[in-house]
C-alpha positions in Angstrom: 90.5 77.5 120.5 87.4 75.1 119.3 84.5 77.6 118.6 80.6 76.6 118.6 79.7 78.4 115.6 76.2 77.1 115.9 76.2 79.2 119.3 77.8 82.1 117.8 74.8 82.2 115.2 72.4 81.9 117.9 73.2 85.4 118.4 71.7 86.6 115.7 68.1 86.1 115.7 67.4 88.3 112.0 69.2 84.9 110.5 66.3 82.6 111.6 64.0 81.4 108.6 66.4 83.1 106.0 69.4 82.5 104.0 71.4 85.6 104.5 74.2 85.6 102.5 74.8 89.6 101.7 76.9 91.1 104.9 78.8 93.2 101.9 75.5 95.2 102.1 74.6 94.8 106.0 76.0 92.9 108.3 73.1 91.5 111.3 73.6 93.2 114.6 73.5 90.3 117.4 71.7 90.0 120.6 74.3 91.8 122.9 74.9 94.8 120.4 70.8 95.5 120.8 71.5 95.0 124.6 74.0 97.2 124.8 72.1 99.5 123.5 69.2 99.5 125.7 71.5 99.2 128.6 72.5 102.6 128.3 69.3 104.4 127.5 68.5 102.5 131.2 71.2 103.9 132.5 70.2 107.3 131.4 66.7 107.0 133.2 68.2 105.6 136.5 70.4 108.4 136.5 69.2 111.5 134.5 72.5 111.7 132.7 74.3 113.0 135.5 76.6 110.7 135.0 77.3 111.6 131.9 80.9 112.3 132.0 81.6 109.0 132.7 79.7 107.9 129.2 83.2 108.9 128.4 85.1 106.8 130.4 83.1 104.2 128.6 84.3 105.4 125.6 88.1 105.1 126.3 87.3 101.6 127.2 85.7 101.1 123.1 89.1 103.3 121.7 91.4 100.4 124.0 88.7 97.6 122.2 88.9 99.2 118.5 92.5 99.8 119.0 93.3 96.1 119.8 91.6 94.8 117.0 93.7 96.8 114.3 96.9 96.6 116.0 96.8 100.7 117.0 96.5 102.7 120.4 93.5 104.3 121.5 94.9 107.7 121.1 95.1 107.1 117.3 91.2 106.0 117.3 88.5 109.2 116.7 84.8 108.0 116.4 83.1 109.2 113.5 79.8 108.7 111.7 80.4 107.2 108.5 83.9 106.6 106.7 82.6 109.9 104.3 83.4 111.9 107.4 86.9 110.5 108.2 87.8 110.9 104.2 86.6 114.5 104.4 88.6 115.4 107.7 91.8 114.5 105.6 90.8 116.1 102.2 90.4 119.3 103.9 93.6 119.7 105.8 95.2 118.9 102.6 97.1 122.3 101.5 96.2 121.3 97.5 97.7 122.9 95.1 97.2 123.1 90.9 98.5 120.4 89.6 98.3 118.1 92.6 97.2 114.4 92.0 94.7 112.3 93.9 94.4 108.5 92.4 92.4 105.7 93.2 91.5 102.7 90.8 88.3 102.0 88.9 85.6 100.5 90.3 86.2 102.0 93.4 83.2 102.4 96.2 81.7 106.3 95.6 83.0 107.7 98.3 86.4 107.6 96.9 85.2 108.1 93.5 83.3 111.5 94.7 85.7 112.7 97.1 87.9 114.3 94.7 85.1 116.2 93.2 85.9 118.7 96.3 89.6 119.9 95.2 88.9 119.7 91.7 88.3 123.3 91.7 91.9 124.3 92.9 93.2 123.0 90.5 94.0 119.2 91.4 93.6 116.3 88.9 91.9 112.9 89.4 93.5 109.9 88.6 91.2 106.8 88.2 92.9 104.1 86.8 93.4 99.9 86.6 95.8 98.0 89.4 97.8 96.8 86.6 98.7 100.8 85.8 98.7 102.0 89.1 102.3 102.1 89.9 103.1 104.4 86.8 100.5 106.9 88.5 102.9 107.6 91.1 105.0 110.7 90.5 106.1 113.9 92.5 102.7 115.3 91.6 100.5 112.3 93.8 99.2 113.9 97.2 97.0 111.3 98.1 96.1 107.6 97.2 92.3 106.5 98.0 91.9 102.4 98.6 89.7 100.5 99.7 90.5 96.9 101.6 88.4 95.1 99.5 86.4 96.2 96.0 82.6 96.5 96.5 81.3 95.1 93.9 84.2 93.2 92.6 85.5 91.8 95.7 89.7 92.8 94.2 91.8 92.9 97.5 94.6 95.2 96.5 97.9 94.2 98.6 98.1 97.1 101.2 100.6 95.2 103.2 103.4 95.6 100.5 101.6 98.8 98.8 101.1 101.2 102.1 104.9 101.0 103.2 106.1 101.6 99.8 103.8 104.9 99.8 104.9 106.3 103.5 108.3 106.4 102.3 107.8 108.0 99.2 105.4 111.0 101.5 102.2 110.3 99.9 99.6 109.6 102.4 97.0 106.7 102.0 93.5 106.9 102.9 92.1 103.2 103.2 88.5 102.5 103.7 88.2 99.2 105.7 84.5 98.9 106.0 84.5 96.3 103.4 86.5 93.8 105.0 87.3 95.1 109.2 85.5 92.4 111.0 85.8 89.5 109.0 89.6 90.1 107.3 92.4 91.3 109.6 93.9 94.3 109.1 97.3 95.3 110.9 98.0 99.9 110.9 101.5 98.6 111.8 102.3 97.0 108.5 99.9 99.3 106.0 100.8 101.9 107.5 97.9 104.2 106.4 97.5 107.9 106.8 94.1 107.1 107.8 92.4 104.1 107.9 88.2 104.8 108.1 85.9 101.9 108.9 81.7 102.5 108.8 80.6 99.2 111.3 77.8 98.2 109.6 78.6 95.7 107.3 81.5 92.9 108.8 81.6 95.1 112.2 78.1 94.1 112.9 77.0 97.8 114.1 73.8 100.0 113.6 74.7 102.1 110.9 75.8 105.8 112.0 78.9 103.9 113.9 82.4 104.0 113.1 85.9 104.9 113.8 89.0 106.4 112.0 92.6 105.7 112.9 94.7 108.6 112.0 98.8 108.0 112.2 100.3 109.9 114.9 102.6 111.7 112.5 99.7 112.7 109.9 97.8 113.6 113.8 100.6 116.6 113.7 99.7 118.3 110.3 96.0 117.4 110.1 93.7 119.6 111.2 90.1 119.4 113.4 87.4 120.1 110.3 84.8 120.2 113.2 85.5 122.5 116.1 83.2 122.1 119.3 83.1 121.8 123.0 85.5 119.0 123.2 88.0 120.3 120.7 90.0 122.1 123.8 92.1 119.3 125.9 91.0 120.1 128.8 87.1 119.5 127.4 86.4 117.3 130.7 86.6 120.6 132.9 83.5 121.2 132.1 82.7 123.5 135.6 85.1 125.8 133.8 85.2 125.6 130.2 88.0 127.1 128.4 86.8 130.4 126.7 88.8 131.5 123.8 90.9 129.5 120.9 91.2 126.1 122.1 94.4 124.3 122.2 93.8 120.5 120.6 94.5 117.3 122.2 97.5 115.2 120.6 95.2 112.3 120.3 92.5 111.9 117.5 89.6 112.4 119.8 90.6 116.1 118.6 88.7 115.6 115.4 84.9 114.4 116.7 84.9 118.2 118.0 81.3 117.6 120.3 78.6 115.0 122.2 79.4 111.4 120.7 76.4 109.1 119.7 76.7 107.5 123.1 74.6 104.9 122.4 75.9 103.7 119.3 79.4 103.7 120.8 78.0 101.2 123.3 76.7 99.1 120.3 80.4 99.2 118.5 81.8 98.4 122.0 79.5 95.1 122.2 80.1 94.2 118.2 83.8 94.5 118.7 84.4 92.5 121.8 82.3 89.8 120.6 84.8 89.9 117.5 87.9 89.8 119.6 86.4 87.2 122.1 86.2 84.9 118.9 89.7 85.9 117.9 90.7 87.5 114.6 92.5 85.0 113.0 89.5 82.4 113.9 87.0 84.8 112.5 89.1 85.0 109.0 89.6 81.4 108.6 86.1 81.1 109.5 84.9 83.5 106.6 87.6 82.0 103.9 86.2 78.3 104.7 82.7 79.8 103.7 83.7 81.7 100.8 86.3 78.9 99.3 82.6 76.9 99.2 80.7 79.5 98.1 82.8 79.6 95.2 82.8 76.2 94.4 79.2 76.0 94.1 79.1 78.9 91.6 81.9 77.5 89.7 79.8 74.3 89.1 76.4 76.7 88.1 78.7 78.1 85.1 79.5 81.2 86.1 83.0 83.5 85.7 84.3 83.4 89.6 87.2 86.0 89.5 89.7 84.9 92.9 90.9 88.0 94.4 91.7 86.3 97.9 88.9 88.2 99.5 85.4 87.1 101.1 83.0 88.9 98.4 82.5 86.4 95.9 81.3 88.0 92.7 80.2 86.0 89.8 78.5 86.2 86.2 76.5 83.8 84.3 76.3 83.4 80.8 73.2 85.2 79.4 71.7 85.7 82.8 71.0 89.3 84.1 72.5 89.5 87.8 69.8 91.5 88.8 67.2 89.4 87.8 68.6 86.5 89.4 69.1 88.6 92.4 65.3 89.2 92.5 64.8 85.5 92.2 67.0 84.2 95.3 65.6 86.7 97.5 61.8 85.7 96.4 62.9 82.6 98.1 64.2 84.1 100.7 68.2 83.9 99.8 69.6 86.9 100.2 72.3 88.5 98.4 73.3 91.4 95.8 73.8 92.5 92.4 76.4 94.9 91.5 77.4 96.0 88.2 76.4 93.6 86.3 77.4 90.6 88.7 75.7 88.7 91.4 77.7 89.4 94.4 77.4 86.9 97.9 79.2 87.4 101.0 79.3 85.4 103.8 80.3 86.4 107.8 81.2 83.9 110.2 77.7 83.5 111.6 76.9 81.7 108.6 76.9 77.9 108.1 76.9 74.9 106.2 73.1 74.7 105.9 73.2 78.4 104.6 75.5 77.6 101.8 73.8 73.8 100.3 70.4 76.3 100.3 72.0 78.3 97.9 73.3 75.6 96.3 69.9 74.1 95.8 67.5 77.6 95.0 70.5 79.4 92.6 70.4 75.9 90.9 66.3 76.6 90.5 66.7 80.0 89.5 68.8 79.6 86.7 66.4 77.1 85.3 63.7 79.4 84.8 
């Protein structure tokens, strides 16, 4: 398949007149994402939302879409806000006990860093520790492991596909957070086999923020409880000329645990964002976003700077007496856009940028570190 990336950035008109090279921060929403979004508020006024069970049908079509790209079903796809959300769904159905272990590794994006905080108090320890020590973690005392895909602000890609298997069959669940790579790395449920796997689309997904999904394993579906119980946490929440009165009986399929009314039209905006992604093809996307970042490398190399390789697309790098956030400041007063992070400058590129981006980085970093 020969792809028109020069097209594809067409759809994207916040890229014109700027060097955006910062998706690990926010990814730009393209044309049919926005018009997606309109389409169903005019949808709403031709029809006064009494339609509005069908919105639904809509949204089984966006599960099938999520579903493909990740290699899952739609009934193992529940819509959620932020990846926060998922995490907490699966920390509280967690029977913890003293002495229980969660562990995740240093560096780690907040939410898995905070998370714990919440089952400290019965008695569970936090484990934060280096990849090189994380295997001697493990014990009979780990409950649950908190990864992300890729590192934030170093860009480390820990290697889930040899990692999540080896954790299923010792019982300890995984919790991945995928925002920092779904969209522009592939990522298969079938060989990671996560507990959960929680993706916010606003970075490589390309969505408004407030838009995301969680897949929960159909096994972990039987154990875990609903957090948030509303309308739709009855099966039968479609009946809605006769609503079940009294405890409701959940659905098998994670829909279970978004409990009421979905934000409609930000589930119309991840519909539009992921089929553009699957139109484009996976695999094409990724080589797409290694080609970029194999450059973008290269030309930080030659600056000077320390370019750690951890085989993902966020590129971090430090310079030799330079303060990353001061450099930072610098790019973007000439309108190059990325991010500093703890100490490094961090750049990220998405498949929607191009050659032109990358020798104007080339050129204004070179500029910047001269002053």
């Amino acid at each position: 398949m020969t792809i028109d990336w020069k097209q594809v950035r067409a759809e994207f008109p916040s890229l014109a007149g700027r060097t955006f090279l910062d998706t690990a921060t926010f990814g730009q929403v393209p044309r049919r994402t926005v018009e997606a979004v309109a389409g169903h508020f005019a949808r709403r006024d031709a029809t006064a939302c009494r339609d509005f069970l069908s919105w639904f049908d809509d949204a089984e079509r966006t599960r099938a879409a999520v579903a493909q790209l990740i290699h899952a079903t739609a009934d193992d796809i529940a819509f959620v806000p932020n990846a926060c959300t998922a995490l907490a769904t699966l920390m509280s159905g967690i029977d913890w006990k003293p002495g229980d272990r969660v562990i995740t590794l240093e560096h780690e994006f907040p939410n898995n860093l905070y998370a714990p905080t919440a089952v400290e108090a019965r008695g569970a320890e936090f484990i934060e520790t280096t990849w090189d020590r994380f295997e001697e973690t493990l014990d009979e005392r780990s409950r649950l492991v908190l990864l992300s895909t890729v590192n934030y602000s170093t860009g480390f890609r820990p290697p889930l596909e040899t990692l999540g298997p080896v954790l299923r069959e010792r019982g300890i669940p995984l919790y991945v957070d995928g925002t920092q790579s779904v969209g522009a790395l592939q990522f298969d449920v079938r060989t990671v086999k996560p507990a959960m796997l929680a993706v916010h689309g606003y970075k490589w997904l390309l969505c408004p923020n407030g838009c995301g999904f969680a897949y929960v394993r159909p096994d972990v579906r039987e154990w875990l409880p609903a957090n948030v119980i509303g309308w739709r946490s009855h099966h039968d929440w479609r009946n809605v000329d006769n609503l079940h009165h009294g405890r409701p009986q959940p659905s098998s399929r994670a829909e279970k645990y978004e409990g009421g009314m979905l934000a409609m039209p930000l589930i119309c905006a991840l519909d539009a964002s992921v089929r553009l992604q699957l139109e484009l093809g996976p695999s094409n996307i990724e080589q797409r976003v290694m080609e970029l970042t194999a450059r973008l490398r290269e030309i930080l190399l030659s600056a000077g700077a320390a370019v750690p390789d951890y085989g993902s697309q966020i590129v971090t790098a430090c310079f030799p007496g330079a303060d990353a956030s001061v450099l930072q400041r610098r790019l973007e007063a000439r309108n190059v856009h990325v991010s500093a992070r703890h100490g490094a400058l961090r750049v990220s590129a998405h498949f929607y940028n191009d050659e032109e981006d990358l020798a104007r980085f080339q050129e204004t970093l070179g500029e910047s570190l001269l002053r």
